[in-house]
TORLOTOR-438424 format. One record per residue (C-alpha): residue number from 1; residue in one letter; x, y, z. Coordinates in steps of 0.25 Angstrom, whole numbers, plus 5000, padded with zeros to 4 digits. Example, Ala and Ser with C-alpha at 12.3 -4.5 7.8 and 13.67 -1.06 7.14 Angstrom:
<lolos>
<1; "a"; <5049; 4982; 5031>>;
<2; "s"; <5055; 4996; 5029>>;
</lolos>
This chain:
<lolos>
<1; "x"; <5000; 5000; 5000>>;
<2; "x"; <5007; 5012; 4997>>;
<3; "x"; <5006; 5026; 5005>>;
<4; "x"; <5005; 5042; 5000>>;
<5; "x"; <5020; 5048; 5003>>;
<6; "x"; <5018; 5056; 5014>>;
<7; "x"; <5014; 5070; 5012>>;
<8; "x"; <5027; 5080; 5008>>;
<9; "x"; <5018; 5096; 5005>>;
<10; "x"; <5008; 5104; 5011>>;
<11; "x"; <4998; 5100; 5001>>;
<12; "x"; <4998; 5085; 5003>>;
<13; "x"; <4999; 5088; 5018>>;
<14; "x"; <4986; 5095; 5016>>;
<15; "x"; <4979; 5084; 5010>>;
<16; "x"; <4984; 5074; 5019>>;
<17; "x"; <4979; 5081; 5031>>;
<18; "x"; <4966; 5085; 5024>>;
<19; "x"; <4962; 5070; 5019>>;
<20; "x"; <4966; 5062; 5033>>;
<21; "x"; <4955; 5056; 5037>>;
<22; "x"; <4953; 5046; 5052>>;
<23; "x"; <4952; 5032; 5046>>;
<24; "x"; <4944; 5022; 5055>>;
<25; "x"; <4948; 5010; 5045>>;
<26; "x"; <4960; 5003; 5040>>;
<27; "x"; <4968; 4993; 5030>>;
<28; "x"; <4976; 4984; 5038>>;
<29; "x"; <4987; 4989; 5027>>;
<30; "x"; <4999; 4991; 5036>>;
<31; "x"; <5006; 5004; 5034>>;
<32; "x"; <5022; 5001; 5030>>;
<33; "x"; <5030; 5003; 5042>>;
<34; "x"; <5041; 5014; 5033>>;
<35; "x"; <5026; 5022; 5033>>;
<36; "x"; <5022; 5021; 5047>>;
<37; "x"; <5038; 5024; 5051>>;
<38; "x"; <5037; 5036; 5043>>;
<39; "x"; <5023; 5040; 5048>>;
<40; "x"; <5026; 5039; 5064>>;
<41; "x"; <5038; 5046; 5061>>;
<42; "x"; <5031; 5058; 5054>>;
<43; "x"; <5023; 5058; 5065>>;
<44; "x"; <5033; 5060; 5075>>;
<45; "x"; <5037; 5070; 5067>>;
<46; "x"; <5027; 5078; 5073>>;
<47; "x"; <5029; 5089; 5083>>;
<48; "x"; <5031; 5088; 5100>>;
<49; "x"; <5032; 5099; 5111>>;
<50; "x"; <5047; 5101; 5114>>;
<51; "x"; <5051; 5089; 5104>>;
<52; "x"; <5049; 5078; 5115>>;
<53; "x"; <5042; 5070; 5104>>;
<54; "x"; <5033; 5066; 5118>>;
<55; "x"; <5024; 5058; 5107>>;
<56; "x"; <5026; 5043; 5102>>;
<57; "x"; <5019; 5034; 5094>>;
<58; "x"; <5016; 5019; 5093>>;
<59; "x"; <5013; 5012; 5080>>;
<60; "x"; <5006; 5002; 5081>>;
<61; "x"; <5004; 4990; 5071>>;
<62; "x"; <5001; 4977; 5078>>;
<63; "x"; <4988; 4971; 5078>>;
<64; "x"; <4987; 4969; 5093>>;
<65; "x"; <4990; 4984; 5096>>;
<66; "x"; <4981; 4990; 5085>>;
<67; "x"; <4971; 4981; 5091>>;
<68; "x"; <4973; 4986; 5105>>;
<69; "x"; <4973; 5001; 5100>>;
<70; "x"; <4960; 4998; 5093>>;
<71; "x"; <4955; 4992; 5107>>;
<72; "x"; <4959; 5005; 5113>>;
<73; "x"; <4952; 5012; 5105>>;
<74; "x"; <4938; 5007; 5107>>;
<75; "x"; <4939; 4997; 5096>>;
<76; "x"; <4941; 5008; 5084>>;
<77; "x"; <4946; 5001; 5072>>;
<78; "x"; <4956; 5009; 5069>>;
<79; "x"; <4967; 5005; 5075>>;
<80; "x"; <4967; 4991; 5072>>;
<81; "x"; <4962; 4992; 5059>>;
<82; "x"; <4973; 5002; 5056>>;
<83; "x"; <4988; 4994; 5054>>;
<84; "x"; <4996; 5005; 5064>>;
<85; "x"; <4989; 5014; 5075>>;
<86; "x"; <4998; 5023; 5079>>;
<87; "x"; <4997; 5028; 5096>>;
<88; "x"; <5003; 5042; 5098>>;
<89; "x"; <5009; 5044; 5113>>;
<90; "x"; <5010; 5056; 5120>>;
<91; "x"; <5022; 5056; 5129>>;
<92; "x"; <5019; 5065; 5140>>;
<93; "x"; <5029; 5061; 5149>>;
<94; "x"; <5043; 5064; 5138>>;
<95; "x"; <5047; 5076; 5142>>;
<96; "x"; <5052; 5066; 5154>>;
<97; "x"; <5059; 5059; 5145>>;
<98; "x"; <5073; 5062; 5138>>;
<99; "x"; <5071; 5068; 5126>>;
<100; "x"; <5087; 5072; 5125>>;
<101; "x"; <5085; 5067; 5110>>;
<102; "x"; <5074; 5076; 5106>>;
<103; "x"; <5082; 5088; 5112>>;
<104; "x"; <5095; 5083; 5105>>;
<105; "x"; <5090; 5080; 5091>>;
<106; "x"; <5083; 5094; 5090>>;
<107; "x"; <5098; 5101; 5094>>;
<108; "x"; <5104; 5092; 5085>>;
<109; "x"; <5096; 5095; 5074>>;
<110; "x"; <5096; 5110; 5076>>;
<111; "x"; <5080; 5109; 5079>>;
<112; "x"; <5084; 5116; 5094>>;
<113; "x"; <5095; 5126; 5097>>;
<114; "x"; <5103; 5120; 5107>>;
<115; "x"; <5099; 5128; 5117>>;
<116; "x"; <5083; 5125; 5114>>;
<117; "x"; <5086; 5110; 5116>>;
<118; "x"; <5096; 5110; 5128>>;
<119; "x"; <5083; 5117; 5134>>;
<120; "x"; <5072; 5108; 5131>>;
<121; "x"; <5072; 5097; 5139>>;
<122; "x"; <5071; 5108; 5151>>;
<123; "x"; <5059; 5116; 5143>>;
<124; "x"; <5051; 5102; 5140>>;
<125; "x"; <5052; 5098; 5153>>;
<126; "x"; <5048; 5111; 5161>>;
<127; "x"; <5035; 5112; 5149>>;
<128; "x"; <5032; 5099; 5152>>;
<129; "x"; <5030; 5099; 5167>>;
<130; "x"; <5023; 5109; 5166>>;
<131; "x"; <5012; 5101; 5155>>;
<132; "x"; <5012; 5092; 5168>>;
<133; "x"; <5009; 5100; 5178>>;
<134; "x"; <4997; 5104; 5169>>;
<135; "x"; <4993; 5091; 5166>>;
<136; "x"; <4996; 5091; 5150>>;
<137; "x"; <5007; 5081; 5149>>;
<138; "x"; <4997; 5073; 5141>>;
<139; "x"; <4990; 5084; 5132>>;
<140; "x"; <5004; 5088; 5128>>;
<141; "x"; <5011; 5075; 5125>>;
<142; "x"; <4998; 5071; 5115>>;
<143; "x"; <4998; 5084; 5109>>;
<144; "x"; <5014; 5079; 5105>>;
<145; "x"; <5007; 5067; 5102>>;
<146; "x"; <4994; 5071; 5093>>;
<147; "x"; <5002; 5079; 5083>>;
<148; "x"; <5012; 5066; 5081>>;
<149; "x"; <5000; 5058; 5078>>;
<150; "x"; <4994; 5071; 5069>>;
<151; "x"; <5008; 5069; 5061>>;
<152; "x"; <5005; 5055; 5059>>;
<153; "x"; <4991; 5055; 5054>>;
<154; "x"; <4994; 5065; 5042>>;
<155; "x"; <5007; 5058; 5038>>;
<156; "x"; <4999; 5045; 5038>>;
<157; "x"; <4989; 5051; 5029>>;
<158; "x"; <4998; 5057; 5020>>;
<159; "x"; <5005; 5042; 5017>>;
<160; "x"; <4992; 5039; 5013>>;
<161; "x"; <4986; 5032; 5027>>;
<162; "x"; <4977; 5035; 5036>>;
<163; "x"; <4976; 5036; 5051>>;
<164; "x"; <4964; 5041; 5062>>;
<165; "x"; <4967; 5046; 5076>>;
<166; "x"; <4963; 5038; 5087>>;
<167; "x"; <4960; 5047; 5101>>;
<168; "x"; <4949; 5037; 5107>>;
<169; "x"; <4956; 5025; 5114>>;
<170; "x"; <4959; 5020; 5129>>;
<171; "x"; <4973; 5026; 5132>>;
<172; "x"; <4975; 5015; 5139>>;
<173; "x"; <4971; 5006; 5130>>;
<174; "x"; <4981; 5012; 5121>>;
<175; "x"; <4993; 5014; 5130>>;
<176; "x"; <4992; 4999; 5133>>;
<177; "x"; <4991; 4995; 5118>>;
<178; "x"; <5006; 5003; 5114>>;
<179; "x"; <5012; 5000; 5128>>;
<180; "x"; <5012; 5011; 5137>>;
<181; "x"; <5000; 5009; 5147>>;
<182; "x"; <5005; 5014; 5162>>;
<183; "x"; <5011; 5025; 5154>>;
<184; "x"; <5007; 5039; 5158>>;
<185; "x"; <5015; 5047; 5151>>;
<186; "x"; <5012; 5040; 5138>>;
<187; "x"; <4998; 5046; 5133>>;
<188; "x"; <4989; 5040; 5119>>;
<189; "x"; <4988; 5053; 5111>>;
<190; "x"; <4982; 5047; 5098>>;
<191; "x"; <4981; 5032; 5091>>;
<192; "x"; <4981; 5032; 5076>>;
<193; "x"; <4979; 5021; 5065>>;
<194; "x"; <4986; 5022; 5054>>;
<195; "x"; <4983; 5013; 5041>>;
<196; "x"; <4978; 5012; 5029>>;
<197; "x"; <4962; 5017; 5027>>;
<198; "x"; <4953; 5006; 5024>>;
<199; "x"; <4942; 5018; 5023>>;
<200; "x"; <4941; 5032; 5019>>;
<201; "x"; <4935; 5044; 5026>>;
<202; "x"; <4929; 5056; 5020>>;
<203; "x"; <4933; 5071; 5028>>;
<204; "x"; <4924; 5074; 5038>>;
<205; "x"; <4926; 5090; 5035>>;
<206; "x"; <4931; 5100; 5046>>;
<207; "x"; <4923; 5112; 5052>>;
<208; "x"; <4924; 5124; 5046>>;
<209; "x"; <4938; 5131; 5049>>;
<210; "x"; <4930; 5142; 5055>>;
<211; "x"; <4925; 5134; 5066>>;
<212; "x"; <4940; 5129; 5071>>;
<213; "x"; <4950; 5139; 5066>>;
<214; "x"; <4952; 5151; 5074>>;
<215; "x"; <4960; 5165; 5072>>;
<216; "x"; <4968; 5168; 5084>>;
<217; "x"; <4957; 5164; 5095>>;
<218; "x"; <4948; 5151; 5096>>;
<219; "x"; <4934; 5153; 5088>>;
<220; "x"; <4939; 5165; 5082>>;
</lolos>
């Protein structure tokens, strides 16, 4: 089965944002793993507060763990039907964690001023306790973690495949399913199938731009 090459200008980005539609249904067609590679890695392409990359994702391709997501879900077909389902997770607890590399490769790169990375880590840390002692560790991390899966959907759609956002499922359920129940510092921000359509859906429009576009206030 072969794929569109991803989209390389502003007019075939438009249209593959414009056509992508939330498939329900899939062929059991598997997607070839040098696509799938190429389609997490555009995914994690995307951007994070501070560079931490506090965002993962787990592909998932077996039987039993697409069978276990679908249970999670509800019993949606989705994620069964679908060859990979792909569970984005938020990292709340990375700023923790050394992230020596990140601050390293953007120096070395000449993405940060040597003096902007020598004073990260501090920053990070000193922004980050202050999300906790507001109660937004979570919100933040899956923020990181919803624009990764965003990247995802429209590089998937531009090679030609299709993919629907999953937000209705036992976190729990889902945690258990990729390994990482008992883990608080490990949020489900967003399950998506990923496969070939085994049905086509029609747009189902957009209000009126007057209705959620505003000039400098909200409902103005």
């Amino acid at each position: 089965m072969s794929v569109e090459p991803l989209a390389t200008d502003h007019a075939t980005v438009s249209r593959v944002i414009r056509s992508r539609r939330s498939i329900r249904h899939y062929r059991p067609d598997p997607v070839p793993a040098p696509l799938l590679r190429e389609l997490v890695e555009l995914a994690l392409e995307a951007p994070s507060s501070f560079n931490l990359q506090a965002r993962s994702v787990v592909v998932v391709t077996g039987e039993d763990g697409r069978k276990a997501l679908a249970e999670a879900t509800g019993g949606q077909p989705h994620p069964q039907e679908a060859p990979v389902t792909l569970v984005f997770v938020a990292e709340s607890g990375a700023w923790r964690e050394d992230r020596g590399d990140v601050w390293e490769t953007a120096r070395r790169g000449g993405a940060w001023s040597e003096r902007f990375a020598a004073a990260s880590p501090e920053d990070a840390r000193l922004f980050h306790e202050d999300l906790r002692e507001r109660g937004l560790e979570r919100e933040y991390a899956v923020k990181d973690a919803m624009i990764a899966a965003s990247f995802l959907m429209v590089a998937a759609e531009a090679a030609g495949l299709a993919t629907s956002p999953m937000n209705g499922w036992d976190e729990d359920a889902v945690k258990k399913a990729v390994g990482i129940d008992g883990r608080d510092d490990l949020h489900i921000a967003l399950l998506v199938p990923l496969g070939h359509p085994a049905e086509s859906r029609r747009h189902p429009g957009r209000r009126d731009r007057s209705l959620t576009c505003f000039s400098e206030t909200y409902g103005r």
